[in-house]
C-alpha positions in Angstrom: 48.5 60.1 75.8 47.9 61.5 72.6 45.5 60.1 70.0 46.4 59.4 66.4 43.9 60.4 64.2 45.6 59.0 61.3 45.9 55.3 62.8 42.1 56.0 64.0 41.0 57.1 60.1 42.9 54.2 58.9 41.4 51.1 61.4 38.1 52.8 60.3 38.5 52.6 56.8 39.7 49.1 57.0 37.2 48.0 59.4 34.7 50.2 56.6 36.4 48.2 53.4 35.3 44.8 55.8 32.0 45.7 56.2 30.9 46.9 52.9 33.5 43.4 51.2 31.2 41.5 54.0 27.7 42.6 52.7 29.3 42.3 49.0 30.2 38.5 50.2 27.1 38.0 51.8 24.7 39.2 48.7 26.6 37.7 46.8 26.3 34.3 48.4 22.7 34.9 48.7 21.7 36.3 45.5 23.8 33.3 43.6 21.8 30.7 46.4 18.4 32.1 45.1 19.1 31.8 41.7 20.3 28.0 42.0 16.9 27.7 43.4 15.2 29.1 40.5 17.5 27.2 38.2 16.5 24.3 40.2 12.8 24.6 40.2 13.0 25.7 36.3 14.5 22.4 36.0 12.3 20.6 37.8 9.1 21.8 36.0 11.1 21.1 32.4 11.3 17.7 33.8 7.7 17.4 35.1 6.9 18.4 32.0 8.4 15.9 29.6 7.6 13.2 32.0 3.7 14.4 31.7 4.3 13.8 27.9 6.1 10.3 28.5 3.2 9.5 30.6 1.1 10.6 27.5 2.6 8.9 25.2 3.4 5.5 26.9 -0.4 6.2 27.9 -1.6 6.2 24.0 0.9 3.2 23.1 -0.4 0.8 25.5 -3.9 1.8 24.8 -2.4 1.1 20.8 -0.7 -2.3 21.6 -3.7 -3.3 23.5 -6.4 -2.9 20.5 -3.5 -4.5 18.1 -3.7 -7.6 20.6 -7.5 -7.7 20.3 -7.5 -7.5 16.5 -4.8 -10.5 16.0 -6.6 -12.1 18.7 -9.5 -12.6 16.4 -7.3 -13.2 13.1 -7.5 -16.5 11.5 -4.5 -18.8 12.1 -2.1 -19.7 9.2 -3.9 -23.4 9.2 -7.0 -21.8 9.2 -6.3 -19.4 6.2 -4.7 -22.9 4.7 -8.5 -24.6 5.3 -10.2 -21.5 3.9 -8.0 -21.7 0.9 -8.4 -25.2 0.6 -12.3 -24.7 1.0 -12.5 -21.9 -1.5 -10.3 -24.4 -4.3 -13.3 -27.5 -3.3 -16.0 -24.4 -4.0 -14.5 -23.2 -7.4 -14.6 -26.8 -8.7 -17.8 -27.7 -7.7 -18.7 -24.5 -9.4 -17.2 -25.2 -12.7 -18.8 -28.5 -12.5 -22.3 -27.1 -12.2 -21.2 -24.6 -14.7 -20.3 -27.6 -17.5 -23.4 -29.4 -16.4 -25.7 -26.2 -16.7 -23.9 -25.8 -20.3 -24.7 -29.5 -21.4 -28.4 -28.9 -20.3 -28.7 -26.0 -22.5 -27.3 -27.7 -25.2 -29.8 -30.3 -24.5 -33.2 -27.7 -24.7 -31.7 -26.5 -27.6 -31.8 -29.4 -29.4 -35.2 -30.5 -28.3 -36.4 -26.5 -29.2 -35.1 -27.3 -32.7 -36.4 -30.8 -32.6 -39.6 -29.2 -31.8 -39.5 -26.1 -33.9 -39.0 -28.1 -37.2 -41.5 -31.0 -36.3 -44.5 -28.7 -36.9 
């Protein structure tokens, strides 16, 4: 029997050229599966981020919404602005009425002052 060295040099380079294109698969495979993870968890905290600022924001709106409730809670209807208007027109009247009447009393010391002022 004799033994080819050859044939024996060969087989071991292939089996060599499989093992080293084995660990290149296998790194490969792994290296790529750690890097999706990182991709993935970079992702994630992106997202856990803008969320936090939706959260922030839809925090600050309500709080918003909520005071603008209060405040036209307290706002006077449109009847109630109609009254007040109504109310104000009945208070300028009466106004100018005293204001004519006041005027005609004047008028009326003024006389008598003269009256009085040219009796002497």
């Amino acid at each position: 029997m004799t033994i080819d060295y050859d044939a024996g040099r060969f087989w071991l380079g292939v089996l060599n050229a499989l093992g080293t294109l084995a660990v290149f698969g296998y790194t490969y495979f792994a290296t790529r599966d750690k890097d999706n993870a990182q991709h993935i968890k970079a992702v994630e905290t992106a997202l856990s981020n803008r969320i936090a600022e939706h959260i922030l924001k839809m925090t600050e709106l309500t709080s918003r919404v909520t005071t603008v409730e209060q405040t036209l809670k307290y706002m006077p209807s449109q009847d109630e602005i109609s009254e007040l208007q109504g109310d104000m027109k009945a208070i300028k009247a009466n106004q100018e009425a005293t204001q004519r009447e006041w005027h005609t009393i004047r008028q009326s010391l003024n006389r008598i002052e003269d009256f009085l002022l040219k009796a002497k």
